[in-house]
MDAnalysis code that builds the backbone (N, CA, C; Angstrom):
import MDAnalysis as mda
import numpy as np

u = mda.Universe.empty(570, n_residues=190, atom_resindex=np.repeat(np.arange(190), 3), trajectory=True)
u.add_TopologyAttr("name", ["N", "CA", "C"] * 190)
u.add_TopologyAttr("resid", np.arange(1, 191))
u.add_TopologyAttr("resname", ["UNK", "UNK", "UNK", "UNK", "UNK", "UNK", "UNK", "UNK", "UNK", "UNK", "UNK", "UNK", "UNK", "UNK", "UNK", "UNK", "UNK", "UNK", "UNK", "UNK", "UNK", "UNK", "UNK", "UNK", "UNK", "UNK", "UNK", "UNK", "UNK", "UNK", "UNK", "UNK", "UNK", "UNK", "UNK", "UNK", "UNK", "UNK", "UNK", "UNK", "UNK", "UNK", "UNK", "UNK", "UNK", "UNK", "UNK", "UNK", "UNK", "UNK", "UNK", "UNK", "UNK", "UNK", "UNK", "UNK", "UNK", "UNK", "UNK", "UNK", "UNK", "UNK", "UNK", "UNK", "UNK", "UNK", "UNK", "UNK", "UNK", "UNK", "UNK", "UNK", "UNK", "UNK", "UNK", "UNK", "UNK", "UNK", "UNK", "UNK", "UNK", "UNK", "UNK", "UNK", "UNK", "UNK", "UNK", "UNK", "UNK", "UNK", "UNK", "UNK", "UNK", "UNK", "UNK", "UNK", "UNK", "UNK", "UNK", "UNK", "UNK", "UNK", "UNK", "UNK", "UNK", "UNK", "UNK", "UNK", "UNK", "UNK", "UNK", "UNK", "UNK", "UNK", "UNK", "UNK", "UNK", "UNK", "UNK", "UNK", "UNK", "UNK", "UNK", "UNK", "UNK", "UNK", "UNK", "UNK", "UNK", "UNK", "UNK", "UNK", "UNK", "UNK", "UNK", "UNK", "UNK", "UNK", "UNK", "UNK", "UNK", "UNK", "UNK", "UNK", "UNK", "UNK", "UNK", "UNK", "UNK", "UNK", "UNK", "UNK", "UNK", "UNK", "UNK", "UNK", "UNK", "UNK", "UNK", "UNK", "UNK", "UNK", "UNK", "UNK", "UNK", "UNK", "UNK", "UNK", "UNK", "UNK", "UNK", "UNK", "UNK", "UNK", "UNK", "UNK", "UNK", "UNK", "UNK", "UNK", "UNK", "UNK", "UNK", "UNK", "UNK", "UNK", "UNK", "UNK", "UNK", "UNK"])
u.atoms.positions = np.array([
    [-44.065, 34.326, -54.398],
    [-43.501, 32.988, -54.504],
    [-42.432, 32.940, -55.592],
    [-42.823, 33.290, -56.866],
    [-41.529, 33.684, -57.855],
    [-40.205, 34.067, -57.357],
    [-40.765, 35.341, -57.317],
    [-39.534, 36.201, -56.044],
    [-38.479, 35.405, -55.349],
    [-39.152, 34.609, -54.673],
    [-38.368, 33.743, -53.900],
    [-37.512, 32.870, -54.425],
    [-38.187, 31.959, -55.227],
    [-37.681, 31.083, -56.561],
    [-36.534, 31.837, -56.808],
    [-37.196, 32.645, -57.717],
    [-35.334, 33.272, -58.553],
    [-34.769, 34.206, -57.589],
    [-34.815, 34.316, -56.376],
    [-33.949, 35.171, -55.716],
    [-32.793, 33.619, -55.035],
    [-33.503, 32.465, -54.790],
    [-32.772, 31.524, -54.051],
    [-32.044, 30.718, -55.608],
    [-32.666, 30.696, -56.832],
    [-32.161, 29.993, -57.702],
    [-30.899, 31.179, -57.842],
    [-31.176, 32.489, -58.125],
    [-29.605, 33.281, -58.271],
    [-28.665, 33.144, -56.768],
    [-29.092, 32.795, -56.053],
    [-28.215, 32.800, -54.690],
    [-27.069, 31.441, -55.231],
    [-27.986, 30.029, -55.665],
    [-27.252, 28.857, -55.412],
    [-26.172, 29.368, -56.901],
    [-26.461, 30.112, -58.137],
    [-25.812, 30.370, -59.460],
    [-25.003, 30.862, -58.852],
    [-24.408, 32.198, -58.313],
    [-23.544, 32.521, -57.705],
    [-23.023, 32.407, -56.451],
    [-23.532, 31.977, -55.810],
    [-22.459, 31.541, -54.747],
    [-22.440, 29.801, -54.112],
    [-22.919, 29.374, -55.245],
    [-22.935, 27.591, -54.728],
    [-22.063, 27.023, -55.181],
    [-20.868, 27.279, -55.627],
    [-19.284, 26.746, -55.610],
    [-18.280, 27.509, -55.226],
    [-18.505, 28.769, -54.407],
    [-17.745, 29.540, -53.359],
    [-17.087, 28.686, -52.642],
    [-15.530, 28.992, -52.624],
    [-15.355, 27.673, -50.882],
    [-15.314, 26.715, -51.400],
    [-15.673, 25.745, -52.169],
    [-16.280, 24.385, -52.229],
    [-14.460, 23.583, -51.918],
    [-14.498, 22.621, -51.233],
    [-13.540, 22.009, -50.364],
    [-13.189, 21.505, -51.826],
    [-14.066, 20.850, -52.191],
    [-13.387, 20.227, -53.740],
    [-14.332, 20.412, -54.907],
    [-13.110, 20.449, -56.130],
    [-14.688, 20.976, -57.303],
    [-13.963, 19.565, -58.345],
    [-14.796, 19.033, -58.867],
    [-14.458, 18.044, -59.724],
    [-14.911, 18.588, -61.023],
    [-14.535, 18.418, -62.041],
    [-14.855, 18.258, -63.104],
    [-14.233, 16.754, -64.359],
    [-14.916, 16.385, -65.151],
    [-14.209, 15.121, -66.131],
    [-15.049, 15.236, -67.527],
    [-14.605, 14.237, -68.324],
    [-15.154, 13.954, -69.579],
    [-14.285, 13.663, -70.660],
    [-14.724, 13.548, -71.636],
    [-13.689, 12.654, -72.720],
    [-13.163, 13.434, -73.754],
    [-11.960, 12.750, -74.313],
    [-11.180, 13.761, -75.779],
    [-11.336, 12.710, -76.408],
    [-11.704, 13.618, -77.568],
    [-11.888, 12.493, -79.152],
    [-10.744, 12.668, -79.879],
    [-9.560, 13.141, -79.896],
    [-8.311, 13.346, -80.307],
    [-7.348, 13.335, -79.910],
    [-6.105, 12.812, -80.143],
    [-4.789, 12.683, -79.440],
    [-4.384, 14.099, -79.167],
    [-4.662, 15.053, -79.807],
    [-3.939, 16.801, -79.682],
    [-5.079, 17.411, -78.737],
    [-6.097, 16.758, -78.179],
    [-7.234, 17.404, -77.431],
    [-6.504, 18.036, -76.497],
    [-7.081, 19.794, -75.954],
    [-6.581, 20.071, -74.739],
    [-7.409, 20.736, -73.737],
    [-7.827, 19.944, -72.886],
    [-9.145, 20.500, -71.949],
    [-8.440, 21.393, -71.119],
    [-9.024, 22.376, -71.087],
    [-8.815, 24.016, -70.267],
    [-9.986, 24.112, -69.024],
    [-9.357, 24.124, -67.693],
    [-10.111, 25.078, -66.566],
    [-9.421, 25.793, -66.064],
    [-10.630, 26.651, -66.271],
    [-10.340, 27.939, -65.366],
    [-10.556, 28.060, -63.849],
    [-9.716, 28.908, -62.808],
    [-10.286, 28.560, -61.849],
    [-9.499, 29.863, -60.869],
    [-10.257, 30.147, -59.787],
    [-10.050, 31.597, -58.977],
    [-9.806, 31.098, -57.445],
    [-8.986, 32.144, -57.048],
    [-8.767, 32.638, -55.991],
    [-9.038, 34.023, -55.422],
    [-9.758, 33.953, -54.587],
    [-10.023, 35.588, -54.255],
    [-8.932, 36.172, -53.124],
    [-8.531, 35.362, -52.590],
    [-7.127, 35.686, -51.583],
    [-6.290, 34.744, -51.808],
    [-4.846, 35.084, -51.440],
    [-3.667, 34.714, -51.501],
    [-3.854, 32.982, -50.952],
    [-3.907, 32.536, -51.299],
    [-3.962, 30.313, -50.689],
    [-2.793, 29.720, -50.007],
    [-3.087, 28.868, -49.552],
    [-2.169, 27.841, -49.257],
    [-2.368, 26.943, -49.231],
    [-1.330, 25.982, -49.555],
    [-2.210, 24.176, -50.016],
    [-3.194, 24.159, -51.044],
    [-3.172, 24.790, -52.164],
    [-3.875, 24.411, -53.382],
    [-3.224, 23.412, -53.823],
    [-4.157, 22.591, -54.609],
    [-4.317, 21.023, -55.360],
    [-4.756, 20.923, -56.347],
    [-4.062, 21.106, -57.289],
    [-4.990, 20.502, -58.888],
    [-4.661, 19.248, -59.076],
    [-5.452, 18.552, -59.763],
    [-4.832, 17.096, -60.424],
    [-5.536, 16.116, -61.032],
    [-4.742, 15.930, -61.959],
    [-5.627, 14.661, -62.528],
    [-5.814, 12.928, -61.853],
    [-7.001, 12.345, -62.059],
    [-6.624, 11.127, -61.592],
    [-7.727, 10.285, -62.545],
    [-7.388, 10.148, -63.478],
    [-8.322, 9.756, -64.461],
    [-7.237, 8.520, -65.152],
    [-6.009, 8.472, -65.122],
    [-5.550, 7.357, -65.775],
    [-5.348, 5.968, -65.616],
    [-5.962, 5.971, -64.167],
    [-6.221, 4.333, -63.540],
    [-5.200, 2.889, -63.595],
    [-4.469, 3.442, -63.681],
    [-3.564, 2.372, -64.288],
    [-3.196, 1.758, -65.563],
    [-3.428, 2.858, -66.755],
    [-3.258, 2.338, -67.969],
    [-5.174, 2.336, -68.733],
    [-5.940, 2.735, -67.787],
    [-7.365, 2.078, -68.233],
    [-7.638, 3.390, -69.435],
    [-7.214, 4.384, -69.234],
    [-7.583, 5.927, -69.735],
    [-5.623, 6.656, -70.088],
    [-5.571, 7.348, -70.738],
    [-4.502, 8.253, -71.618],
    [-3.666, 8.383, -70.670],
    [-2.418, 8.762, -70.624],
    [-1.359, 9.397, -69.958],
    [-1.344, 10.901, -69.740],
    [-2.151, 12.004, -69.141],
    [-2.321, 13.106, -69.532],
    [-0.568, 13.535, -68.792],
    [-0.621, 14.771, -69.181],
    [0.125, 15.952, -68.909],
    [-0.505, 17.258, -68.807],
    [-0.229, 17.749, -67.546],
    [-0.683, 19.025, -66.675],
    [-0.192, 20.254, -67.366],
    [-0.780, 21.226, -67.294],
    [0.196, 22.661, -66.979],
    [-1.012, 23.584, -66.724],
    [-0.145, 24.392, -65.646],
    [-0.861, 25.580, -65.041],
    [0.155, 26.918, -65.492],
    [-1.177, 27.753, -65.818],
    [-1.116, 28.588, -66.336],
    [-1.658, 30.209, -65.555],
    [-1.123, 31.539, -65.980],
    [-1.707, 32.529, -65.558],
    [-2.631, 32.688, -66.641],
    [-3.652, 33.547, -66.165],
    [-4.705, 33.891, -67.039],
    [-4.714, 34.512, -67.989],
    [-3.497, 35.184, -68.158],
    [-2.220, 35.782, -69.440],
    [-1.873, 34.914, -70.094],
    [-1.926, 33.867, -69.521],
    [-1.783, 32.617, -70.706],
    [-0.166, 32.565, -70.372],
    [0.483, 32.964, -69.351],
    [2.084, 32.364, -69.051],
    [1.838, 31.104, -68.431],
    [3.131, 30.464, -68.841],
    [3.289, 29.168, -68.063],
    [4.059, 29.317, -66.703],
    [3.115, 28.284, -65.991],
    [3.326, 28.464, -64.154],
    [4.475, 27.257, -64.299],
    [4.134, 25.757, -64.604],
    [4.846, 24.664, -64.656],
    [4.036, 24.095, -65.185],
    [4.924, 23.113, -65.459],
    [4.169, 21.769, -66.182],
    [4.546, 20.315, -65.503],
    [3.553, 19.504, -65.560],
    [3.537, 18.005, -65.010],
    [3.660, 16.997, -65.361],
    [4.174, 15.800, -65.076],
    [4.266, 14.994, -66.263],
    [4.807, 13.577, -65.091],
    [3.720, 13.072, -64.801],
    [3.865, 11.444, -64.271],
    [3.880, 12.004, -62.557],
    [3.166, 12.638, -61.743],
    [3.052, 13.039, -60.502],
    [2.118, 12.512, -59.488],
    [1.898, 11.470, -59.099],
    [1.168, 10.867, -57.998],
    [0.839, 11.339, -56.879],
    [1.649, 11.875, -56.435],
    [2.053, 12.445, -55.012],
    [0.699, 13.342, -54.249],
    [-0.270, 13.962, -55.317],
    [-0.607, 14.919, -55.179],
    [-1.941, 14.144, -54.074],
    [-2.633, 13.099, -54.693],
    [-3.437, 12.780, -53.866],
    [-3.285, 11.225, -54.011],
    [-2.501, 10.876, -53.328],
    [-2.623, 9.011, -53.804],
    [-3.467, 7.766, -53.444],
    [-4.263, 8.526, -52.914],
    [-5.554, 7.470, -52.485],
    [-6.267, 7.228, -54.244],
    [-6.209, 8.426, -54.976],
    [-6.333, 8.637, -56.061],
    [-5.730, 8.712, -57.828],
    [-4.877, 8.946, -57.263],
    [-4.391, 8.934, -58.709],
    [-3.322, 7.826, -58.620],
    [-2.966, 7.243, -60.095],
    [-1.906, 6.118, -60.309],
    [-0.540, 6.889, -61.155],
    [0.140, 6.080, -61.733],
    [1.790, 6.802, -61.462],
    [1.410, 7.580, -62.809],
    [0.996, 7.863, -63.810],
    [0.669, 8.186, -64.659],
    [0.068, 10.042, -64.082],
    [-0.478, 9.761, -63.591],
    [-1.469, 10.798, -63.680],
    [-0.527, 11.875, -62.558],
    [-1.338, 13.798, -63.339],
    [-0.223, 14.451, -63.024],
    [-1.374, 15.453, -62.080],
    [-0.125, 16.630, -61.989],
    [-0.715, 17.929, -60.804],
    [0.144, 18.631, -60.287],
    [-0.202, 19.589, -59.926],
    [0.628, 20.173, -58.631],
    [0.042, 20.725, -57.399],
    [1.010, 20.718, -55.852],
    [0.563, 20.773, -54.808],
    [1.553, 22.033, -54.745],
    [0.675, 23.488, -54.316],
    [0.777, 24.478, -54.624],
    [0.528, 25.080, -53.189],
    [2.164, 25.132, -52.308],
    [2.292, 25.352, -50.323],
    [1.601, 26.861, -50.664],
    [1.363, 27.840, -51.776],
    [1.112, 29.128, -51.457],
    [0.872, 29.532, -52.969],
    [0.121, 30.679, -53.211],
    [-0.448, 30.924, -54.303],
    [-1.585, 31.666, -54.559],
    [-0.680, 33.025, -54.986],
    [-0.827, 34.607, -54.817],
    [-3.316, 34.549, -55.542],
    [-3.598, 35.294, -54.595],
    [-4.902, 35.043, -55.429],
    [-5.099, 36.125, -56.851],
    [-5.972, 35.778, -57.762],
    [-6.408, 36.029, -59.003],
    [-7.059, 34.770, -59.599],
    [-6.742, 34.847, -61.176],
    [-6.639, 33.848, -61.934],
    [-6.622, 32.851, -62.889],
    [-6.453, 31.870, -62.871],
    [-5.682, 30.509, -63.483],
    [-6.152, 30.126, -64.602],
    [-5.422, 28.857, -65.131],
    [-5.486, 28.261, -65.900],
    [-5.356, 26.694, -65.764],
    [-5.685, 25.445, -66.193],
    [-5.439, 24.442, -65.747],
    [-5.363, 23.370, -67.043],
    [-4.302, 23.063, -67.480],
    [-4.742, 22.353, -68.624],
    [-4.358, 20.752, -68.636],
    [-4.878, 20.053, -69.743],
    [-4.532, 18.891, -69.120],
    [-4.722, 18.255, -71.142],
    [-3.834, 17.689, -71.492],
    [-3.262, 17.389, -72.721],
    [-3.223, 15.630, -72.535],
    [-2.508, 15.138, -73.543],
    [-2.335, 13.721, -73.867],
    [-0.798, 13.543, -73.907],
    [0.237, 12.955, -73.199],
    [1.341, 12.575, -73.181],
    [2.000, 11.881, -74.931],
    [2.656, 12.695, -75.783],
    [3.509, 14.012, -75.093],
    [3.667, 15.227, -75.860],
    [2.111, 15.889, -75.134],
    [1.364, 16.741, -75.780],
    [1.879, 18.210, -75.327],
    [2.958, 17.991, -74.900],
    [3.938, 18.962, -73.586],
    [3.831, 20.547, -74.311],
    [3.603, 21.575, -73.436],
    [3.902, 23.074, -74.226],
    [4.812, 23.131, -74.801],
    [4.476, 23.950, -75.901],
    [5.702, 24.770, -76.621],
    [6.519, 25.555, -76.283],
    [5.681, 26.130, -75.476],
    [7.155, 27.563, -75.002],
    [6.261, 28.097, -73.816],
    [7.074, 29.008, -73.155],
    [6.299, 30.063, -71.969],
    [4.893, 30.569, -72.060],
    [4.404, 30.613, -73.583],
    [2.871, 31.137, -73.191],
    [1.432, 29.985, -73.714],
    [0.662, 30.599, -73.699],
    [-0.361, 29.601, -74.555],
    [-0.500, 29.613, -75.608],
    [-0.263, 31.023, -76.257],
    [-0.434, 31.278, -77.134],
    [0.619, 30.424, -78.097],
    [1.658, 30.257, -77.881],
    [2.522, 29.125, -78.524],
    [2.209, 27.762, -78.713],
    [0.753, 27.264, -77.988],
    [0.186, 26.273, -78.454],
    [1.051, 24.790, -77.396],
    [0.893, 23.750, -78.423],
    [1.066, 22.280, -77.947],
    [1.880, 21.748, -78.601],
    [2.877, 20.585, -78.676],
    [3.201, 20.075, -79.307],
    [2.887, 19.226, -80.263],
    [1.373, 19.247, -80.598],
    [0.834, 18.172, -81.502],
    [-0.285, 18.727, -81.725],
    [-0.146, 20.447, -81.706],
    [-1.265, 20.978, -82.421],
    [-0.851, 21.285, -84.079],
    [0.088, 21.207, -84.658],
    [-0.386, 20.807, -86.096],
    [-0.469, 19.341, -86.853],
    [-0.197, 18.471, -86.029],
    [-0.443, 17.407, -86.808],
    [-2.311, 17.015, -86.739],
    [-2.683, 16.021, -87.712],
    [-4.175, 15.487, -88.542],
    [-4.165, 14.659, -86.614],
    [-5.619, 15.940, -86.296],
    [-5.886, 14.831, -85.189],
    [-6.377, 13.107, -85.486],
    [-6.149, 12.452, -83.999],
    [-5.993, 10.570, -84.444],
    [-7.212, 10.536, -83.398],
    [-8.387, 9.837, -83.767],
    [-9.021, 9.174, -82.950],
    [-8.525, 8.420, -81.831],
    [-8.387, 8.740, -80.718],
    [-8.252, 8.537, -79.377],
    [-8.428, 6.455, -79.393],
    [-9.256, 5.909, -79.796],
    [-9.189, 4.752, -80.609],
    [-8.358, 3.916, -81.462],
    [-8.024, 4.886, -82.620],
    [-7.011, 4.704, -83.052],
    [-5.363, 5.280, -82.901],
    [-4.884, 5.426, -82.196],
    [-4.089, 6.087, -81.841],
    [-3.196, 5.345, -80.867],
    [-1.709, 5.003, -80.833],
    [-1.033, 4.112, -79.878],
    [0.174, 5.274, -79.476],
    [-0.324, 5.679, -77.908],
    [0.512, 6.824, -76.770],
    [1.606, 6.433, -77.191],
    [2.911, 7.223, -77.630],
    [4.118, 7.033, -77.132],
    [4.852, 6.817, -75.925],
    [5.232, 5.693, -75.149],
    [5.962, 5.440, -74.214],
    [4.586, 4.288, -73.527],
    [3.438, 4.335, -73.838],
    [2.358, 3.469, -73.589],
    [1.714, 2.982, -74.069],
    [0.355, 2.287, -73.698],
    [-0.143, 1.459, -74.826],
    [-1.127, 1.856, -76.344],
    [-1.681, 1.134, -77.017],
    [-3.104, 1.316, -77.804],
    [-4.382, 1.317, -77.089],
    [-4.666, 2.034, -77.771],
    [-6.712, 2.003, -77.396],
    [-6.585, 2.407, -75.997],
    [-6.131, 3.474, -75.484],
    [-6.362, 3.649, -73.973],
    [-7.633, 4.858, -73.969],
    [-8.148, 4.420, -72.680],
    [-9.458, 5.295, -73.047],
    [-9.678, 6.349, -73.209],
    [-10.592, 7.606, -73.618],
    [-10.539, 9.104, -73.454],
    [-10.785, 9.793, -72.147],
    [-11.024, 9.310, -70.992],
    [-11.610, 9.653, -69.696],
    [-10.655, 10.728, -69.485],
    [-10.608, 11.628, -68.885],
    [-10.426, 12.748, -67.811],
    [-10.944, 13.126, -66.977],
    [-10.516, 13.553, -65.824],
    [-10.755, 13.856, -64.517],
    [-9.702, 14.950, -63.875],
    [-10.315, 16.340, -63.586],
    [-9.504, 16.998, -63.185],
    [-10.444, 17.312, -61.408],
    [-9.580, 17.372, -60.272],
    [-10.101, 17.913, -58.733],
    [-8.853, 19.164, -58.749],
    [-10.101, 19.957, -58.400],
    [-9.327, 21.396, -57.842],
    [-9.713, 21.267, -56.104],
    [-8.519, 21.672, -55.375],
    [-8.862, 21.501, -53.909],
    [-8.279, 22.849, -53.488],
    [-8.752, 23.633, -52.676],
    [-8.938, 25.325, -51.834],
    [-8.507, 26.496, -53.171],
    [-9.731, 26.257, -53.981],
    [-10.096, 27.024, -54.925],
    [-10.433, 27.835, -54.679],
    [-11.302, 29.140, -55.215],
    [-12.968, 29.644, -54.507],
    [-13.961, 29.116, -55.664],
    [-13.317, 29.421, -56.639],
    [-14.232, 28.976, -57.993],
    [-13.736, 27.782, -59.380],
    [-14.577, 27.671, -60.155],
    [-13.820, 26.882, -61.326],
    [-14.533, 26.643, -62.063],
    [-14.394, 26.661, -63.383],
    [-15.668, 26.384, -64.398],
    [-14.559, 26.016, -65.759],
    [-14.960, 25.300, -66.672],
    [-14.120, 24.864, -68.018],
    [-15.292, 26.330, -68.974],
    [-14.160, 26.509, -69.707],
    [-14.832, 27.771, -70.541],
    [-16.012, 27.819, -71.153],
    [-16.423, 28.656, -71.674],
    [-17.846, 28.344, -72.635],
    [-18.696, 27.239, -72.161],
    [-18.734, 26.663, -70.713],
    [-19.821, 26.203, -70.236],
    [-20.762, 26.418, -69.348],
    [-21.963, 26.603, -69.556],
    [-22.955, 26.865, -68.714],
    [-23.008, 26.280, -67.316],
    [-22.968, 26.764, -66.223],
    [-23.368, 26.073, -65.174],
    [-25.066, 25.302, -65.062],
    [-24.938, 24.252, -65.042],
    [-26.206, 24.126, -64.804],
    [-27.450, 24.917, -64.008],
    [-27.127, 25.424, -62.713],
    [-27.950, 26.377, -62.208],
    [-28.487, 27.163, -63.102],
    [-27.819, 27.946, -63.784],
    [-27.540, 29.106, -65.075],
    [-28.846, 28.387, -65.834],
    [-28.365, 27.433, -66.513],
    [-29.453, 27.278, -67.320],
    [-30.572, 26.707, -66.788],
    [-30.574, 26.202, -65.869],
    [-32.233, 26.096, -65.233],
    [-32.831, 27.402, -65.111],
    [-32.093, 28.385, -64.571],
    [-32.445, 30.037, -64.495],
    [-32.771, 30.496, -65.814],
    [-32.542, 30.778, -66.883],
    [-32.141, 30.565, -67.999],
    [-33.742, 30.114, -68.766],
    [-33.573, 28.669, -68.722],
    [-35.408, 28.195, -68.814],
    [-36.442, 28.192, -67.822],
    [-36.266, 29.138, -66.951],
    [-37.180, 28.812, -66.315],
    [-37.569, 30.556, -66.648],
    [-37.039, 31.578, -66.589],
    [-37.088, 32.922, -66.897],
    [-37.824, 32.861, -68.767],
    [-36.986, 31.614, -69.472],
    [-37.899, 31.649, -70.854],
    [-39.440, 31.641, -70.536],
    [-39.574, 30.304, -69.869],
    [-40.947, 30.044, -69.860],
    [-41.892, 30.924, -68.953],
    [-41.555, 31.489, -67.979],
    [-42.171, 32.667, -67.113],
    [-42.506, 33.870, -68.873],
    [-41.766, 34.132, -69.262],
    [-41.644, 34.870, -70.553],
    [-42.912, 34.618, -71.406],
    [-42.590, 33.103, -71.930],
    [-43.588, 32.418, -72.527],
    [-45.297, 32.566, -72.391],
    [-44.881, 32.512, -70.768],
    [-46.593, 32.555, -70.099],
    [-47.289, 33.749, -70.058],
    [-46.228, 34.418, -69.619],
    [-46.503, 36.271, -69.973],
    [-47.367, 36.817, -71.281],
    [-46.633, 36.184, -72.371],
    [-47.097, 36.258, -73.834],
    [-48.456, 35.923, -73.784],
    [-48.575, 34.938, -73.403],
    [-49.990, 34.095, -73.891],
    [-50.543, 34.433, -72.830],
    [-50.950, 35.186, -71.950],
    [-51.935, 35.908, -71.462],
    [-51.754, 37.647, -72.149],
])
């Protein structure tokens, strides 16, 4: 019965966002210089890939700015006020790109605070408002927009194979994870 358990719990860890038609990820920046990073794969060459944000609602949440990146950390392009990408969804604010073809490996996906725009061709050159005293997202009034706009983000990847934001656990993972502790645990104490 175990067996089974962790043979179907490692099945859904690795291959239960294979394919996935759409992968969402969101959550909040506590700083105007915040820059949320996903990563995300292709195992063959694509067509019609979709990244994008749609988290700015009309003024309710930040003005982000996009850029996609190689996993070298070069810059692919950058975005800045793009609707187009899915407009049932996103408002004029919010950015992306619609990507007719796109060699597989991979990516990078970043998504900043307007006008948090790259520095130069790589990552490693950073942001434009990575040395200034980060501002509470609260306190802080966007250039070209308003005060107090909220911290929300929302990034959809569409004909991905994979995607995960760095240094985070998939949940599966860590149910696997504690559930292998406590099998451990029980072991001991007999």
């Amino acid at each position: 019965m175990f067996k089974k358990l962790l043979l179907g719990t490692l099945f859904l860890c690795c291959f239960g966002s294979a394919n996935a038609a759409l992968i969402s990820f969101d959550g909040n920046i506590a700083f105007h210089n915040d820059v949320v990073t996903i990563e995300f794969t292709l195992l063959n060459d694509a067509t019609d890939v979709r990244v994008w944000t749609d988290s700015h609602m009309g003024g309710v949440n930040f003005d982000p700015i996009a850029a996609l990146w190689t996993a070298a950390g070069d810059l692919i392009d950058e975005s800045d006020d793009d609707d187009t990408i899915d407009p049932g969804s996103q408002t004029f604010y919010d950015a992306g790109f619609l990507l007719p073809t796109l060699a597989a490996g991979d990516y990078l996906f970043t998504v900043a605070t307007y006008p948090n725009f790259a520095n130069g061709d790589t990552l490693a050159q950073g942001f434009a408002l990575d040395g200034e005293t980060p501002i509470a997202m609260a306190d802080w009034c966007q250039p070209a927009n308003d005060c107090n706009e909220g911290t929300f983000w929302s990034v959809q990847l569409d004909g991905v194979d994979s995607a995960n934001i760095p240094n985070d656990i998939p949940a599966p993972a860590t149910i696997l994870l504690m559930g292998l502790g406590l099998v451990g645990l029980l072991r001991r104490r007999k």
